[in-house]
C-alpha positions, 0 to 999 in steps of 0.5 A, spaced: 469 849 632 465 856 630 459 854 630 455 861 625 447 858 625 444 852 629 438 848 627 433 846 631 430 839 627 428 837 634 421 833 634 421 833 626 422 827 622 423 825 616 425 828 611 423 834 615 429 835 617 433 835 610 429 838 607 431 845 613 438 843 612 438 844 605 434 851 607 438 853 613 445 851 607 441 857 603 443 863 608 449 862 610 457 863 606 462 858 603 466 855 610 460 857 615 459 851 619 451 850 621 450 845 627 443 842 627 440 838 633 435 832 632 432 827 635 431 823 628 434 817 628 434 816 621 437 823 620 444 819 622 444 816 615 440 822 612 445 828 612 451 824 611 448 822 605 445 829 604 452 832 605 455 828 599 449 830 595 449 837 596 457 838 597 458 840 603 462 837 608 459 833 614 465 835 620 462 830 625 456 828 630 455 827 637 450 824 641 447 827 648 440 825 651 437 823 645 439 828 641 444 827 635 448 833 634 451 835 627 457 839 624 456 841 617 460 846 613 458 850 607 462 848 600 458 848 595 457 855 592 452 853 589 446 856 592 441 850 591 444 848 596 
């Protein structure tokens, strides 16, 4: 998988970590793929549900020394988000 920006959310919590996805989403192209890191456990609820929100496409997470890492890809040409 191509990963075309990553977002550092690591130390950040709710809803901090969102919010600078719905940011990040802002900069890049329909079908890029954003990878965020965080190790909010809210986050495992919070940008699934975001990505449905939003009309993006959540493409999966893994889990490594406590950070979650998130694979999200841009659908939605809607700017807003």
């Amino acid at each position: 998988m191509k990963v075309n920006a990553t977002l550092d959310a690591v130390g950040l919590y709710c809803p901090v970590p969102v919010m600078l996805t719905t940011e990040k989403m802002k900069e890049l192209k329909k079908g890029d793929t954003l990878e965020i890191l965080t190790d909010d456990p809210d986050s495992l609820e919070d940008i699934p549900n975001w990505c449905k929100i939003a009309d993006h496409r959540f493409l999966k997470i893994a889990r490594e020394n406590g950070i979650y890492r998130f694979y999200l890809q841009k659908e939605s040409i809607d700017e807003s988000n």
